[in-house]
N, CA, C, O and CB atoms as a CASP TS submission, in Angstrom:
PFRMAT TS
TARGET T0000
AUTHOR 0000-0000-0000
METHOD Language model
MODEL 1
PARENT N/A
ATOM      1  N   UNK     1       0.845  -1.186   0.000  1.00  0.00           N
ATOM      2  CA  UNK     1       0.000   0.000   0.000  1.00  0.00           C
ATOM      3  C   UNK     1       0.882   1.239   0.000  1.00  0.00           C
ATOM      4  O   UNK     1       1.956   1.199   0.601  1.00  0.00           O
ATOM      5  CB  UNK     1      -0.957   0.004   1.220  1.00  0.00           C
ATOM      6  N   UNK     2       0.657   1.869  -0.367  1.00  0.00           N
ATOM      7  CA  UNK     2       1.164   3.458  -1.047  1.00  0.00           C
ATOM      8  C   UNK     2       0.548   4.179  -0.074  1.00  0.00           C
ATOM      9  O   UNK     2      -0.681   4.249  -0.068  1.00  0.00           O
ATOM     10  CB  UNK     2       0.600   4.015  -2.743  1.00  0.00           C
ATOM     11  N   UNK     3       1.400   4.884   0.990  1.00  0.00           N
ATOM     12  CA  UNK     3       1.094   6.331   1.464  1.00  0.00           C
ATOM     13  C   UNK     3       0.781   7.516   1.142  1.00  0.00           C
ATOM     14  O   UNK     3       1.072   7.860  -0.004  1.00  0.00           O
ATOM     15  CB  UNK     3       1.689   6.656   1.855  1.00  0.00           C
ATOM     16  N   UNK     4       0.451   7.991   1.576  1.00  0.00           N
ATOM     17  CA  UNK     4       0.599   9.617   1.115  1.00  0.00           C
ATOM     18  C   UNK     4       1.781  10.569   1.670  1.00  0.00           C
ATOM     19  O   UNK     4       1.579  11.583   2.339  1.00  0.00           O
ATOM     20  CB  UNK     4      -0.738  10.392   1.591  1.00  0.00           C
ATOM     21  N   UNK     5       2.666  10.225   1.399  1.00  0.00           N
ATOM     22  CA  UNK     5       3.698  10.714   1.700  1.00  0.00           C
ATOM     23  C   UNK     5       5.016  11.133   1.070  1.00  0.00           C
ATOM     24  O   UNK     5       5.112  10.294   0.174  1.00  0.00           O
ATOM     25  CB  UNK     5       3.826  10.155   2.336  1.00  0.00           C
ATOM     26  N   UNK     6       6.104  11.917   0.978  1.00  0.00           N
ATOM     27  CA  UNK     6       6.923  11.923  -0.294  1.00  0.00           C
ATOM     28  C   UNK     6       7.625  10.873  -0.140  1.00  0.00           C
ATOM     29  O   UNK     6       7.905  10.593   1.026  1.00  0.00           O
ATOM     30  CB  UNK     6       7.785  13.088  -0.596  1.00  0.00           C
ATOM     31  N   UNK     7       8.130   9.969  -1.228  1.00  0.00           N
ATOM     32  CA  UNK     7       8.953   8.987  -1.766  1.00  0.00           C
ATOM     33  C   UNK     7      10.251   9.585  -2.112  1.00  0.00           C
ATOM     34  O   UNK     7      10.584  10.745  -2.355  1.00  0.00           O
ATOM     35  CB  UNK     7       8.332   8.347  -2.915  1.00  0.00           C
ATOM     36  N   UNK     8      10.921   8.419  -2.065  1.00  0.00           N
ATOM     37  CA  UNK     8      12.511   8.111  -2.686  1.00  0.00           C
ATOM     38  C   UNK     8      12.075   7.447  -3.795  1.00  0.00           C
ATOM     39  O   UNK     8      11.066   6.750  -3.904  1.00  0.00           O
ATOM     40  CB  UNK     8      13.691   7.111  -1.746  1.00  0.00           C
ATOM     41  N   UNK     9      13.270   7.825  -4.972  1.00  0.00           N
ATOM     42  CA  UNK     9      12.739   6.788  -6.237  1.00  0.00           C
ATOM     43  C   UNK     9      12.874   5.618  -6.213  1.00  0.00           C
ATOM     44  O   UNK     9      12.329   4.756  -6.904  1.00  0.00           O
ATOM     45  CB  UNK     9      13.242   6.923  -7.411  1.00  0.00           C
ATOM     46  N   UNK    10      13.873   5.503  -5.128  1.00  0.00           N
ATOM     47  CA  UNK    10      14.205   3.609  -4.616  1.00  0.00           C
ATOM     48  C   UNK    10      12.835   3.580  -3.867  1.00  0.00           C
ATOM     49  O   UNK    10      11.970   3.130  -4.620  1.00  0.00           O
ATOM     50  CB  UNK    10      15.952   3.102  -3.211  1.00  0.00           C
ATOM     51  N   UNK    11      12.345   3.913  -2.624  1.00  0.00           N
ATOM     52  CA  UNK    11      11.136   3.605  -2.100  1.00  0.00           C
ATOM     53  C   UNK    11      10.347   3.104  -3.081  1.00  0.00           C
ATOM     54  O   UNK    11      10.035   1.914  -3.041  1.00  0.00           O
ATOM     55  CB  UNK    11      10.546   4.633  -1.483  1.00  0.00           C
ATOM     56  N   UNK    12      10.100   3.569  -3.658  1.00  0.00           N
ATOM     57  CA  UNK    12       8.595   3.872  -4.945  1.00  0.00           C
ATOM     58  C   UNK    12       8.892   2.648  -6.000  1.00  0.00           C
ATOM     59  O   UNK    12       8.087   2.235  -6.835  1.00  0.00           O
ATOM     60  CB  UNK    12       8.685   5.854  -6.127  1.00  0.00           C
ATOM     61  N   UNK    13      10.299   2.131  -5.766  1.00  0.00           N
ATOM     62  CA  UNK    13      10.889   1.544  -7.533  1.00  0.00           C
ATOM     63  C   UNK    13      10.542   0.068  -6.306  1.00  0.00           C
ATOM     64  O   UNK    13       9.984  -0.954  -6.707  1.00  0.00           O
ATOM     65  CB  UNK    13      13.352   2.072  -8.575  1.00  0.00           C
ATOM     66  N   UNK    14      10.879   0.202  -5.211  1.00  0.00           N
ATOM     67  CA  UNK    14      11.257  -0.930  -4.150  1.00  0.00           C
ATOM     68  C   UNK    14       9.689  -1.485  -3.802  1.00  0.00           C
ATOM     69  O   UNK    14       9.520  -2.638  -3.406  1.00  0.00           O
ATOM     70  CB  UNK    14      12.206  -0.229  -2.581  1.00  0.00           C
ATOM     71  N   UNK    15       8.405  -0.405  -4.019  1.00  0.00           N
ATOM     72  CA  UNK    15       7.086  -0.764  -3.596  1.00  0.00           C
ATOM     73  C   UNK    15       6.523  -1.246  -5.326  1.00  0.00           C
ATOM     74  O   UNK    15       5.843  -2.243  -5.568  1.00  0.00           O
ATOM     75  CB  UNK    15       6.160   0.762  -2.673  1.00  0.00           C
ATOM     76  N   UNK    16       6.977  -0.335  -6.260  1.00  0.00           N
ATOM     77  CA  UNK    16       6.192  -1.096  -7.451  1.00  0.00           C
ATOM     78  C   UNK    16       6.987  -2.597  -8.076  1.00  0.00           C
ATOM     79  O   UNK    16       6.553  -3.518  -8.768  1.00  0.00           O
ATOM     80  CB  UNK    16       6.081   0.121  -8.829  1.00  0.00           C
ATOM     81  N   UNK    17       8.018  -2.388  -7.606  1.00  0.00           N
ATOM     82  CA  UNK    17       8.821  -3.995  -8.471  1.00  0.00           C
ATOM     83  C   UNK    17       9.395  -4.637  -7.031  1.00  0.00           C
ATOM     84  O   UNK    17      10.532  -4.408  -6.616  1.00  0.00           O
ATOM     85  CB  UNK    17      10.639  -3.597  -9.976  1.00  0.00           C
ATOM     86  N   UNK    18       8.396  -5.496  -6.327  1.00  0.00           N
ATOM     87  CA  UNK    18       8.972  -5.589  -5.293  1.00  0.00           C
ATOM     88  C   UNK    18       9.774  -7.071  -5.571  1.00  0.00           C
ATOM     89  O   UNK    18      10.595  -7.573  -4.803  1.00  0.00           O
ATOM     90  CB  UNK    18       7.957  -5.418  -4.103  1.00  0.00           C
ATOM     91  N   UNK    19       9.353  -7.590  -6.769  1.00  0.00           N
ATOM     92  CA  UNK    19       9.870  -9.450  -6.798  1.00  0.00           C
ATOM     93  C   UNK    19      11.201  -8.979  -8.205  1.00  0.00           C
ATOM     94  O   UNK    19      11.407  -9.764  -9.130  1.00  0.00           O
ATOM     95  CB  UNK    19       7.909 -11.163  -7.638  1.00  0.00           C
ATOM     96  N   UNK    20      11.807  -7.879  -8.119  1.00  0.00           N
ATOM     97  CA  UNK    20      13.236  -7.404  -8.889  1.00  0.00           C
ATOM     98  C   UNK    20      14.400  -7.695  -8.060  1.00  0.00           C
ATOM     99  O   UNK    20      14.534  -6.982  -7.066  1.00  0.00           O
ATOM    100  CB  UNK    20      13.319  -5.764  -9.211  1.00  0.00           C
ATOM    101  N   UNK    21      15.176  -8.506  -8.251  1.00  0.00           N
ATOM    102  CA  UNK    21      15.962  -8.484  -7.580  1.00  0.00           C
ATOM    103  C   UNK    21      16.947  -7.398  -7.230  1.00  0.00           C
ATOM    104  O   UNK    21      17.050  -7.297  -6.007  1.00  0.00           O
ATOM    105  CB  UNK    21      16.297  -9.284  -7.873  1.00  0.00           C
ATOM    106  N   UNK    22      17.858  -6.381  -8.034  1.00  0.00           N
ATOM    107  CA  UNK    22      18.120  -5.696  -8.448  1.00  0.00           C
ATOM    108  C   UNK    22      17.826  -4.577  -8.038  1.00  0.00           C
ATOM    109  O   UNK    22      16.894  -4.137  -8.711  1.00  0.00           O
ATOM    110  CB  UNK    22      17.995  -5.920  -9.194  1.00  0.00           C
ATOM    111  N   UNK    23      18.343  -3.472  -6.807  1.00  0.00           N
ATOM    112  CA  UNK    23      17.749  -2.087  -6.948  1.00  0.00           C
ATOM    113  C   UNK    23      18.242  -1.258  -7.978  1.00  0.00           C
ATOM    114  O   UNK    23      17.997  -0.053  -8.025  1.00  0.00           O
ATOM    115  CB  UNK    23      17.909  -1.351  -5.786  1.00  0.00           C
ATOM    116  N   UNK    24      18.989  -1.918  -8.877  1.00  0.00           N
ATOM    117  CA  UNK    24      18.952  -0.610 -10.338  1.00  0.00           C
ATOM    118  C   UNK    24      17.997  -1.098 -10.978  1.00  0.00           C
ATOM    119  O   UNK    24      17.403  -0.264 -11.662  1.00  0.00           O
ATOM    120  CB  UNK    24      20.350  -0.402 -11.560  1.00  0.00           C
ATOM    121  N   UNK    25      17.440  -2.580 -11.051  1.00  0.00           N
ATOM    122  CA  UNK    25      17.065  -2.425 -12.010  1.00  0.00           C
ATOM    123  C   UNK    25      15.084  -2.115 -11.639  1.00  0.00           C
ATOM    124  O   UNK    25      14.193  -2.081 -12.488  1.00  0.00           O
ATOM    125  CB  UNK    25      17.717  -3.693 -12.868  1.00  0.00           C
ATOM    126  N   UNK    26      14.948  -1.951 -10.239  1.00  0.00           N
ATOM    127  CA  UNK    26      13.867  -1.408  -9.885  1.00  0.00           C
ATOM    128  C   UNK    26      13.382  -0.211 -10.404  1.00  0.00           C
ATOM    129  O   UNK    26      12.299   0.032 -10.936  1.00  0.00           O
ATOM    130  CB  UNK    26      13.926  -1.319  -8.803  1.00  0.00           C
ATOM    131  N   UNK    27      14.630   0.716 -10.101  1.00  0.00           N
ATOM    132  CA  UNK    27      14.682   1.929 -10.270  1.00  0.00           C
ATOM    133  C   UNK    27      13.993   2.172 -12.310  1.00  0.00           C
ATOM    134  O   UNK    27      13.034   2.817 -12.733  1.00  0.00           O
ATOM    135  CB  UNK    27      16.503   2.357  -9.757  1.00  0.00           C
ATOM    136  N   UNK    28      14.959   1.381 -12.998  1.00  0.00           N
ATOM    137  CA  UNK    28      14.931   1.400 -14.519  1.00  0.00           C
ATOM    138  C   UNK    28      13.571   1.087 -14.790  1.00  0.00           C
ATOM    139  O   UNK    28      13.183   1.770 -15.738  1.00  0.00           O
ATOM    140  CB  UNK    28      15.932   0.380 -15.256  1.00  0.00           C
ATOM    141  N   UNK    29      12.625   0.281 -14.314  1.00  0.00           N
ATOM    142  CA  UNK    29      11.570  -0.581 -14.492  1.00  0.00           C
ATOM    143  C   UNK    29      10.472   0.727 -13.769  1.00  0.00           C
ATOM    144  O   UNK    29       9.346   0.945 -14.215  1.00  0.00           O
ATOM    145  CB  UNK    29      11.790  -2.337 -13.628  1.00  0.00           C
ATOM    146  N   UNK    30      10.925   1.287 -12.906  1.00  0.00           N
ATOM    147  CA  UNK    30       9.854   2.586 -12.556  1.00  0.00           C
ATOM    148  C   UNK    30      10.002   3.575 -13.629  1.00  0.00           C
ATOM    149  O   UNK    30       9.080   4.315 -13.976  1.00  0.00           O
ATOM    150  CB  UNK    30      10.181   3.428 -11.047  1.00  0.00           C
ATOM    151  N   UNK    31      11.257   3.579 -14.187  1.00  0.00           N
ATOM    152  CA  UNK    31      11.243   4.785 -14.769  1.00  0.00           C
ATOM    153  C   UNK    31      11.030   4.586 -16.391  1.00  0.00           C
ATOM    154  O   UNK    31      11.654   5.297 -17.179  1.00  0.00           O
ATOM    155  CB  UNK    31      12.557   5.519 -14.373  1.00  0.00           C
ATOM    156  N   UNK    32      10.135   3.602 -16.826  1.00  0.00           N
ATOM    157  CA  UNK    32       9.980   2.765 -17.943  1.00  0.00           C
ATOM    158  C   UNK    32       8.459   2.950 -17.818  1.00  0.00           C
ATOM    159  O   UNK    32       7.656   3.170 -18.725  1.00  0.00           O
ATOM    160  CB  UNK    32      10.656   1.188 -17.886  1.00  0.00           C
ATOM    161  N   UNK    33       8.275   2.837 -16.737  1.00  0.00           N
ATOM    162  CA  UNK    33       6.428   2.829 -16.068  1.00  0.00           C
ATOM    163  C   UNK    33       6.316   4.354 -16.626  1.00  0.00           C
ATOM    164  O   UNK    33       5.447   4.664 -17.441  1.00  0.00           O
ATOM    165  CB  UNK    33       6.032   2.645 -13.744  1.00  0.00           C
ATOM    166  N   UNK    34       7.074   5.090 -16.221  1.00  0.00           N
ATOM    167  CA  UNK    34       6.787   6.923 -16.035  1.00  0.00           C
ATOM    168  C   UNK    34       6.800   6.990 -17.153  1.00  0.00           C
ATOM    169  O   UNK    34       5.782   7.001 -17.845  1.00  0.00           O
ATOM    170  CB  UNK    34       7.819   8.114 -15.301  1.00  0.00           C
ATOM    171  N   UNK    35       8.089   7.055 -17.623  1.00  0.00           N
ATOM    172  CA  UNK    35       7.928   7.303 -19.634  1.00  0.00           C
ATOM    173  C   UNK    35       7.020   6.625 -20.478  1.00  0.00           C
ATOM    174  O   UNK    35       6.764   7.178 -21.547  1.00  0.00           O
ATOM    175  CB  UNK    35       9.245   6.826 -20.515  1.00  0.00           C
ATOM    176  N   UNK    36       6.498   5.582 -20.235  1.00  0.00           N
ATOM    177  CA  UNK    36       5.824   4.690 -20.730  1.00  0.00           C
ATOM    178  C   UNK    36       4.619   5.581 -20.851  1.00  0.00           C
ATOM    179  O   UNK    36       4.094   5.509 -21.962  1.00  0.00           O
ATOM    180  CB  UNK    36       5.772   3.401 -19.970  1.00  0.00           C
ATOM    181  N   UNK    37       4.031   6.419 -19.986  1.00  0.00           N
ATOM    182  CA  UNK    37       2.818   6.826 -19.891  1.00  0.00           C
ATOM    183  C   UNK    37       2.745   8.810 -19.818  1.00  0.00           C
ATOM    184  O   UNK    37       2.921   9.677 -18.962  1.00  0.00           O
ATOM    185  CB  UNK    37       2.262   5.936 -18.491  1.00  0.00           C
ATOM    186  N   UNK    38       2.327   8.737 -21.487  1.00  0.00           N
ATOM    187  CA  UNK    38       2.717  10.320 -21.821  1.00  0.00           C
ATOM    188  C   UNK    38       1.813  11.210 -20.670  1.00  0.00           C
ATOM    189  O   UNK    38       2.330  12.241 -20.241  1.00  0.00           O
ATOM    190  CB  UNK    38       2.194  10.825 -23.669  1.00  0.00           C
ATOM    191  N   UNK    39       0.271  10.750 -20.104  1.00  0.00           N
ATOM    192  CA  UNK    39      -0.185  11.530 -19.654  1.00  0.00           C
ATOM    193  C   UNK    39       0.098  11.381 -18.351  1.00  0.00           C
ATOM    194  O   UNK    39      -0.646  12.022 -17.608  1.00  0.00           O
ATOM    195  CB  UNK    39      -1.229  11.633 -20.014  1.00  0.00           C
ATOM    196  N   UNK    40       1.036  10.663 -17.772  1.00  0.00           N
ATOM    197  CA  UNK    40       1.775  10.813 -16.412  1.00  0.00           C
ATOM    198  C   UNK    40       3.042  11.426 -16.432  1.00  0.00           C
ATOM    199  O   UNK    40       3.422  11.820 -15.329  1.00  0.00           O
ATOM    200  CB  UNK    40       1.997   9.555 -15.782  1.00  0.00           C
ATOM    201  N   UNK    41       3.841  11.625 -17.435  1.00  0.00           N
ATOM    202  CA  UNK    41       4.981  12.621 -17.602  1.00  0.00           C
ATOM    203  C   UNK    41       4.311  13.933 -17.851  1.00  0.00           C
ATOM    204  O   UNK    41       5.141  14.840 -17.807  1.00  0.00           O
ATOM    205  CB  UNK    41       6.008  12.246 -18.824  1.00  0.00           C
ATOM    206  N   UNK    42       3.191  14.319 -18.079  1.00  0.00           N
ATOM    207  CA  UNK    42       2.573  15.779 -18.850  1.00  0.00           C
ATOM    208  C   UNK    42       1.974  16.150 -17.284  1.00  0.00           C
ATOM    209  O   UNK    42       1.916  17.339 -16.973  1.00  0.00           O
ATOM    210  CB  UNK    42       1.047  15.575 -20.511  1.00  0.00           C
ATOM    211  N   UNK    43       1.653  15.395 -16.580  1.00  0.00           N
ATOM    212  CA  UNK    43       0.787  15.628 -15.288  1.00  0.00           C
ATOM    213  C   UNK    43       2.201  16.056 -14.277  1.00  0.00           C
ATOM    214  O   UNK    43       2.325  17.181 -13.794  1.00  0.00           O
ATOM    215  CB  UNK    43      -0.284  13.955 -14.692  1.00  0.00           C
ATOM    216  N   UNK    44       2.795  15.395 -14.157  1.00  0.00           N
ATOM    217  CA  UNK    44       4.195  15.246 -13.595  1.00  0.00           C
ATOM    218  C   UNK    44       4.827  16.867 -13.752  1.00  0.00           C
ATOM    219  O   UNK    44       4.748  17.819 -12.976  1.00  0.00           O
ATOM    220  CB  UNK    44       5.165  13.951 -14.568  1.00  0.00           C
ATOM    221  N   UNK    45       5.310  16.772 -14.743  1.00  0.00           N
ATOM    222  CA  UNK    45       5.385  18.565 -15.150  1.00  0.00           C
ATOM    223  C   UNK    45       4.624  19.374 -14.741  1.00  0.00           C
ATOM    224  O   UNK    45       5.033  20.414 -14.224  1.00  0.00           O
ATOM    225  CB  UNK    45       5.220  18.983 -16.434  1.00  0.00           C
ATOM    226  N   UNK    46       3.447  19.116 -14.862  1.00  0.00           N
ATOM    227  CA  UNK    46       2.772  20.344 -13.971  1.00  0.00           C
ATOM    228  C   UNK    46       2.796  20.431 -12.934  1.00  0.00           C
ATOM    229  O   UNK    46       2.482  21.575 -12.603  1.00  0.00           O
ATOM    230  CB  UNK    46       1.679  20.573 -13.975  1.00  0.00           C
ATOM    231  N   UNK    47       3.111  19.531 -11.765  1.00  0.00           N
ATOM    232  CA  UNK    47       4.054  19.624 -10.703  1.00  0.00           C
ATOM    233  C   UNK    47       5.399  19.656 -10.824  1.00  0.00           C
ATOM    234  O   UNK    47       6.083  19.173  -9.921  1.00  0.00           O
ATOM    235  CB  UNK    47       3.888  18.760  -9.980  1.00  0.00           C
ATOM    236  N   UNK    48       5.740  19.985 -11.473  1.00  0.00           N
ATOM    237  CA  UNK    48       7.608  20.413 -11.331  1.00  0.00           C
ATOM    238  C   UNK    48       8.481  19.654 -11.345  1.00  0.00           C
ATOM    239  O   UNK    48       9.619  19.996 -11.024  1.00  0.00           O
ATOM    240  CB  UNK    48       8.138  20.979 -10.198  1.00  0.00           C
ATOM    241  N   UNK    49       8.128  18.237 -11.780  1.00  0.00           N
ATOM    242  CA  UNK    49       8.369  17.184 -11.585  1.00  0.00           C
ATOM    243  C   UNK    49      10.056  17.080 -12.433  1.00  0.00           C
ATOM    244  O   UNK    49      10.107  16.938 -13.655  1.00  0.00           O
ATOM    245  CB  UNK    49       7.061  16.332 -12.035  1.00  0.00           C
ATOM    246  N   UNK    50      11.063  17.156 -11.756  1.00  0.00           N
ATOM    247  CA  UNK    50      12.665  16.993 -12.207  1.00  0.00           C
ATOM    248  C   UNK    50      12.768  15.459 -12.626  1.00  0.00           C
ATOM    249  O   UNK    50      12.430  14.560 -11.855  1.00  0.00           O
ATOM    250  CB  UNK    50      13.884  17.366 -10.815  1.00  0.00           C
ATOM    251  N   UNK    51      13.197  15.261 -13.743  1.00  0.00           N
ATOM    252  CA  UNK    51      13.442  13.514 -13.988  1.00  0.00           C
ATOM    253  C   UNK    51      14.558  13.249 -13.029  1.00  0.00           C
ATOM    254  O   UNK    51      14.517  12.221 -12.354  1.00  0.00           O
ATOM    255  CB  UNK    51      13.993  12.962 -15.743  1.00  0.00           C
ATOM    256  N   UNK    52      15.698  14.214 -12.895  1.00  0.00           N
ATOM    257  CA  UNK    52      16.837  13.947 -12.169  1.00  0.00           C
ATOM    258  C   UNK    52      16.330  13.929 -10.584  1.00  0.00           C
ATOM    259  O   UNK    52      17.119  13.235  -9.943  1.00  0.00           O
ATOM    260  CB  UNK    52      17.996  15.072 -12.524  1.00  0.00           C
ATOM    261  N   UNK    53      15.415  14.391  -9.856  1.00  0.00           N
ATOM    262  CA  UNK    53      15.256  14.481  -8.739  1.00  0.00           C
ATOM    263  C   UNK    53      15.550  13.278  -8.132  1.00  0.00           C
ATOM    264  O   UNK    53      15.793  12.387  -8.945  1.00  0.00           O
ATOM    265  CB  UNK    53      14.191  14.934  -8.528  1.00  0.00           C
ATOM    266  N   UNK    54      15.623  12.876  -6.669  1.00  0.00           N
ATOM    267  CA  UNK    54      15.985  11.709  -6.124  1.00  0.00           C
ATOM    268  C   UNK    54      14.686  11.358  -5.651  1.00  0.00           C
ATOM    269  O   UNK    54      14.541  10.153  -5.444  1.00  0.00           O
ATOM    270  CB  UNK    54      17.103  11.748  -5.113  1.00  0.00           C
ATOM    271  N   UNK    55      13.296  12.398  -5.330  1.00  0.00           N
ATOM    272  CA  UNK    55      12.354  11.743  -4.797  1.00  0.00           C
ATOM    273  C   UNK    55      11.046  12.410  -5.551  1.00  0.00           C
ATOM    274  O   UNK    55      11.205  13.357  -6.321  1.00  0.00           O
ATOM    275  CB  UNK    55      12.445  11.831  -3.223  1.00  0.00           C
ATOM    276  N   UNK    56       9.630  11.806  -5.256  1.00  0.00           N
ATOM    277  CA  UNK    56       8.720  12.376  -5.411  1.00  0.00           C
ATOM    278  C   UNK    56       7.904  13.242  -4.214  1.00  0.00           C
ATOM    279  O   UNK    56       8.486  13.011  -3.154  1.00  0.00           O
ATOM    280  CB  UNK    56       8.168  11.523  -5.957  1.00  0.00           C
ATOM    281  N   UNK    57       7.009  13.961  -4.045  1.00  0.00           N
ATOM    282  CA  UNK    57       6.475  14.915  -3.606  1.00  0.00           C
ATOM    283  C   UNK    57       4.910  14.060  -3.069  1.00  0.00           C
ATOM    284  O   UNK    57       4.708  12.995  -3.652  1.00  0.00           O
ATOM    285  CB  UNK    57       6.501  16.152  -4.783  1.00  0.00           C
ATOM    286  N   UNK    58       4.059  14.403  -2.224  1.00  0.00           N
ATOM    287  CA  UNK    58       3.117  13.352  -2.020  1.00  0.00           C
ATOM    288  C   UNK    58       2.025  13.559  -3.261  1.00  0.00           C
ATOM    289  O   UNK    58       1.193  12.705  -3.566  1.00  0.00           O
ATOM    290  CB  UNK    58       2.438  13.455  -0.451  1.00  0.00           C
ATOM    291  N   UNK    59       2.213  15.138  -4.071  1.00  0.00           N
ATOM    292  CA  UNK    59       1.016  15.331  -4.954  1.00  0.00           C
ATOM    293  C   UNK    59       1.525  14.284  -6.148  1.00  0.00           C
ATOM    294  O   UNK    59       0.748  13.601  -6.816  1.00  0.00           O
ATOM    295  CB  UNK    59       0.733  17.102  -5.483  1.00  0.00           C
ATOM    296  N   UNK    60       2.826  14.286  -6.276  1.00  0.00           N
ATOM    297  CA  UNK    60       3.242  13.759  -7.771  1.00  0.00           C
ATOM    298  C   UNK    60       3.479  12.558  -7.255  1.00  0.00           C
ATOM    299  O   UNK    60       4.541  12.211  -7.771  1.00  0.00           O
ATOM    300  CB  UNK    60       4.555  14.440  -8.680  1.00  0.00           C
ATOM    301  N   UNK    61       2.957  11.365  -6.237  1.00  0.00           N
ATOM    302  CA  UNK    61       2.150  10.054  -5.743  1.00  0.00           C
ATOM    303  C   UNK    61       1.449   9.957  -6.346  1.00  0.00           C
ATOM    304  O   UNK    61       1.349   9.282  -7.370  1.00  0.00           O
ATOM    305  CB  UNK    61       1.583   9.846  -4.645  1.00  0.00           C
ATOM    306  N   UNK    62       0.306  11.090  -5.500  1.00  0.00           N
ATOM    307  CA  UNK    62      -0.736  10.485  -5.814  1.00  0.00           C
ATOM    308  C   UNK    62      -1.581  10.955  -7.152  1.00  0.00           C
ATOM    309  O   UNK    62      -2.748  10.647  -7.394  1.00  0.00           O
ATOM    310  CB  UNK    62      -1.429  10.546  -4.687  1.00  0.00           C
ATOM    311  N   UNK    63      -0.532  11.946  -8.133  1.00  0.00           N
ATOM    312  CA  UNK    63      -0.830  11.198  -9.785  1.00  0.00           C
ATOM    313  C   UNK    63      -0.599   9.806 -10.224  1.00  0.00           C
ATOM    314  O   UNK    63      -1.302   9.132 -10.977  1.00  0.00           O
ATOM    315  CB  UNK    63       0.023  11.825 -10.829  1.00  0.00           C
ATOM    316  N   UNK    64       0.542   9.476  -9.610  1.00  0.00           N
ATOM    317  CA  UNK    64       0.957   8.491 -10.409  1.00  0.00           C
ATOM    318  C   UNK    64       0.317   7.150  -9.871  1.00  0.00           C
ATOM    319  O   UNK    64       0.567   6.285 -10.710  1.00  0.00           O
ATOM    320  CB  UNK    64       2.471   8.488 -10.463  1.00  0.00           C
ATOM    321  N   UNK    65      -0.335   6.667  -8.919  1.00  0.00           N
ATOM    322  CA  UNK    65      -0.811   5.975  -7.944  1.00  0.00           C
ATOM    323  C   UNK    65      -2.395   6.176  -9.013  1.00  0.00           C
ATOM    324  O   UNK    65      -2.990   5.126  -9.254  1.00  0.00           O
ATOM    325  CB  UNK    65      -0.541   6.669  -6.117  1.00  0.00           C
ATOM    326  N   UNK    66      -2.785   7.040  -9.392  1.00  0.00           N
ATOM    327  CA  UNK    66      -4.105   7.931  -9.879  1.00  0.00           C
ATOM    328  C   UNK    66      -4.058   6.944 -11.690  1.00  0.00           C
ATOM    329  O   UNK    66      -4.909   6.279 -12.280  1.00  0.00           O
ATOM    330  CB  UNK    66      -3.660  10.377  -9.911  1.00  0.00           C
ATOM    331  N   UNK    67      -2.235   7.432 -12.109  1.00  0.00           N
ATOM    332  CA  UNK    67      -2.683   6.755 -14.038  1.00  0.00           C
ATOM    333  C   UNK    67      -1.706   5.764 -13.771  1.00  0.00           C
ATOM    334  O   UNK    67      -1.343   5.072 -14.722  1.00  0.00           O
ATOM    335  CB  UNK    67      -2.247   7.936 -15.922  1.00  0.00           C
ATOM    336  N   UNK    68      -1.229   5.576 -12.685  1.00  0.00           N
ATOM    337  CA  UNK    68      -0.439   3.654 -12.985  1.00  0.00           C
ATOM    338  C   UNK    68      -1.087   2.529 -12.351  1.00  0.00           C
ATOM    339  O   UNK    68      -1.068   1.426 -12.896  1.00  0.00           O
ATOM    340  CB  UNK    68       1.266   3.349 -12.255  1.00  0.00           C
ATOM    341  N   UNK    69      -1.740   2.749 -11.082  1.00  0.00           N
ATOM    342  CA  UNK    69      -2.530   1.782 -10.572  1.00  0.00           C
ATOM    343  C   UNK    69      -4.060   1.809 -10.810  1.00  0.00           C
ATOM    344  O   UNK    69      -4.970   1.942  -9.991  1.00  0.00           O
ATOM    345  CB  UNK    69      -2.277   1.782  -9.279  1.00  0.00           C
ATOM    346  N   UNK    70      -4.106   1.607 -12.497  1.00  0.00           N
ATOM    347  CA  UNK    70      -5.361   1.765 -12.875  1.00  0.00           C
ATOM    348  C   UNK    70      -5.745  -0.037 -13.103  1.00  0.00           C
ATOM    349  O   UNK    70      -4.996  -0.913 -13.535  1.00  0.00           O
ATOM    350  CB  UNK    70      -5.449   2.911 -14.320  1.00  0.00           C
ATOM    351  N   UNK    71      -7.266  -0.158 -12.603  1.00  0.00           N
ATOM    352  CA  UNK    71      -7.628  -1.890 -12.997  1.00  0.00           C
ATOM    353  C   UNK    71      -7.383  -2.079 -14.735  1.00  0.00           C
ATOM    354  O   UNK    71      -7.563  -3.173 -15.268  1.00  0.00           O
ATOM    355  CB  UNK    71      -9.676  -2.349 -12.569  1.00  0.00           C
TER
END
């Protein structure tokens, strides 16, 4: 379960790929999810969203929680 709280990109890479062995390649596999999905990079930006940043913010969660954990 996903908090509402700000994340590390390892946190976030460590809660969506939890059976990766690999924390790079967690990290790569989140950030495959993000690019993968134009209207979560366009939403992302409008929060200020740095690709280089080390963490997320609790609003730019709970976008992505909003267009990645869709049924």
């Amino acid at each position: 379960m996903i908090e509402e709280r700000d994340y590390t990109k390892q946190e976030l890479a460590d809660l969506f790929f939890p059976n990766t062995k690999r924390p790079e390649a967690r990290i790569k596999a989140l950030w495959r999810e993000v690019n993968g999905c134009p209207e979560l990079v366009e939403a992302l930006r409008h929060l200020r969203w740095n690709p280089r940043s080390h963490s997320y913010t609790k609003r730019q969660i709970e976008v992505m929680k909003e267009l990645l954990c869709r049924d």
